[in-house]
C-alpha positions in Angstrom: -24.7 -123.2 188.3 -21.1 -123.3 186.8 -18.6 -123.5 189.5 -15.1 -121.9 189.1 -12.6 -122.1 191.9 -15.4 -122.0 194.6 -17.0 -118.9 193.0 -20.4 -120.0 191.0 -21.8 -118.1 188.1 -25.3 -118.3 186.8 -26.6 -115.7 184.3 -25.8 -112.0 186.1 -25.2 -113.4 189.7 -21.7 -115.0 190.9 -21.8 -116.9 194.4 -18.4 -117.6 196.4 -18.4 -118.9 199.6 -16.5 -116.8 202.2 -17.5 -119.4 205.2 -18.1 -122.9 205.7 -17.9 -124.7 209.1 -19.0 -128.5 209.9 -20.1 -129.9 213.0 -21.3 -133.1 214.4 -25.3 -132.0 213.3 -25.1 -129.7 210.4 -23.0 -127.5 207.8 -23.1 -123.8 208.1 -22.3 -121.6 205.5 -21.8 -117.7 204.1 -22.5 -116.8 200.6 -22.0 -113.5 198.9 -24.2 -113.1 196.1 -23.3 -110.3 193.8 -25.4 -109.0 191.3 -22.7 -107.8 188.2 -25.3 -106.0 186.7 -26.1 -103.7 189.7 -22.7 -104.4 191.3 -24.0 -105.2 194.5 -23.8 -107.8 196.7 -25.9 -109.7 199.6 -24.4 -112.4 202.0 -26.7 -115.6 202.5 -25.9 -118.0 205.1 -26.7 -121.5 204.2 -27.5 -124.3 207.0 -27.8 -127.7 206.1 -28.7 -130.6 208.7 -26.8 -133.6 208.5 -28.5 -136.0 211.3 -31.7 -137.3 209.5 -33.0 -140.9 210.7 -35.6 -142.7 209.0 -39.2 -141.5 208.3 -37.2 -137.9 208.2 -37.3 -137.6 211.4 -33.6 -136.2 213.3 -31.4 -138.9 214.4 -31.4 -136.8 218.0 -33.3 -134.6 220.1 -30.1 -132.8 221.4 -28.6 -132.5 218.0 -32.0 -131.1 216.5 -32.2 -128.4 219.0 -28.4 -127.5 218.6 -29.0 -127.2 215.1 -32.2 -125.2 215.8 -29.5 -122.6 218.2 -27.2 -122.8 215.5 -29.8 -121.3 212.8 -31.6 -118.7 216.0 -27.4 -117.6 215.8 -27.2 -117.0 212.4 -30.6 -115.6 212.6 -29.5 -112.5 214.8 -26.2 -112.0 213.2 -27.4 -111.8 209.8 -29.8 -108.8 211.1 -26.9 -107.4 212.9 -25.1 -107.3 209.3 -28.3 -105.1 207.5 -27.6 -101.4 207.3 -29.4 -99.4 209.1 -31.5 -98.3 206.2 -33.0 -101.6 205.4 -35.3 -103.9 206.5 -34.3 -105.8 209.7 -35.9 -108.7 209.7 -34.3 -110.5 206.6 -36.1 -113.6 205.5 -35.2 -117.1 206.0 -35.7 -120.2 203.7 -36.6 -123.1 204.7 -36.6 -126.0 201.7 -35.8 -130.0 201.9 -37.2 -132.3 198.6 -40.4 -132.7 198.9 -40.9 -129.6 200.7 -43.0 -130.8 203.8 -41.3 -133.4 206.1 -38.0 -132.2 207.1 -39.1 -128.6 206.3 -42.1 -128.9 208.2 -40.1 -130.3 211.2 -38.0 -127.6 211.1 -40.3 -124.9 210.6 -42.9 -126.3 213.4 -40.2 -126.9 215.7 -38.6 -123.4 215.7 -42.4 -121.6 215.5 -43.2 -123.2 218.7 -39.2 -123.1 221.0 -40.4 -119.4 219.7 -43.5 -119.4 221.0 -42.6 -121.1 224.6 -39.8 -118.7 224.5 -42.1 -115.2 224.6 -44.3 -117.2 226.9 -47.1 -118.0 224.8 -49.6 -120.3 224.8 -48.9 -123.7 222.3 -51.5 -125.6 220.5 -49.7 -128.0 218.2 -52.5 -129.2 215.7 -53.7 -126.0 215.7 -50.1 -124.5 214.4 -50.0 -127.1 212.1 -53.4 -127.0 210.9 -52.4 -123.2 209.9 -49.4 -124.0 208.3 -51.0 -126.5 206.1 -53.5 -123.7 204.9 -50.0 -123.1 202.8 -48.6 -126.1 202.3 -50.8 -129.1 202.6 -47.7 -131.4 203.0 -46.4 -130.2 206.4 -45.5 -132.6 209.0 -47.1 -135.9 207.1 -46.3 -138.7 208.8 -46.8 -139.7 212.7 -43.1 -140.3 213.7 -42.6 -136.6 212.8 -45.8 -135.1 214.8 -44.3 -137.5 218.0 -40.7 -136.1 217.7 -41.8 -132.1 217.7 -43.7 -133.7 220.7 -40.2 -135.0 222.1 -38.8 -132.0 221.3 -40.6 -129.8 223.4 -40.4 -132.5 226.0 -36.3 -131.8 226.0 -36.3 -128.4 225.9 -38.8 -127.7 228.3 -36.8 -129.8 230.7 -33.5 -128.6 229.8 -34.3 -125.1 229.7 -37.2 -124.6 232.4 -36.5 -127.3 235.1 -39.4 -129.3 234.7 
């Protein structure tokens, strides 16, 4: 993508950023995507997290799970920006290199603070055994399975006193 002044062009799309904010864990940012052929437009938020340790894992618990509010955040105001007319769940994409550590972590991680969240039963291997139905590369290495394991630990302490 050719950049010009912030505003990228590619083929019949242009991309400017109207927002960008960094924090101690992670960059968050608004696109607009217009579409010159159609002349319409779509805003993308983009959130990047900045804290991975080794074995791509998160550097902190804490961090992660701010991170993890940041995107639930961005989440609902992005369907409080669809007109009433269109779908109101927009997507979201989740994407690192290789497509199954951090993104699994991610993806695991906000599937089940969901699921303990509407008061639902968990069964860890059983999620990821599901999600690997799709992408076989999900959660690969042990020090990843432990931290979603940490994770819950924190939250679950933070958030329901135990």
């Amino acid at each position: 993508m050719k950049m010009i002044d912030s505003v990228g062009c590619c083929l019949q799309y242009q991309v400017w950023r109207e927002f960008s904010q960094e924090t101690d864990r992670c960059t968050t940012s608004k696109l607009r995507v217009y579409h010159t052929q159609s002349r319409r437009y779509r805003s993308v938020w983009h959130l990047s997290y900045t804290e991975w340790a080794d074995q791509n894992c998160p550097g902190d618990v804490g961090h992660f799970l701010g991170f993890l509010e940041e995107l639930n955040s961005v989440r609902l105001a992005s369907i409080a920006e669809v007109p009433p007319s269109h779908n109101t769940n927009p997507p979201v994409l989740i994407h690192c290199n290789e497509g199954g550590g951090r993104t699994g972590v991610t993806l695991v991680a906000d599937l089940l603070l969901y699921t303990l969240d509407h008061n639902q039963d968990i069964d860890i291997p059983r999620l990821i055994g599901q999600i690997r139905q799709q992408r076989a590369s999900i959660i690969p290495s042990l020090a990843q399975y432990k931290f979603i394991h940490a994770l819950l630990i924190h939250y679950l302490k933070q958030n329901r006193l135990i």
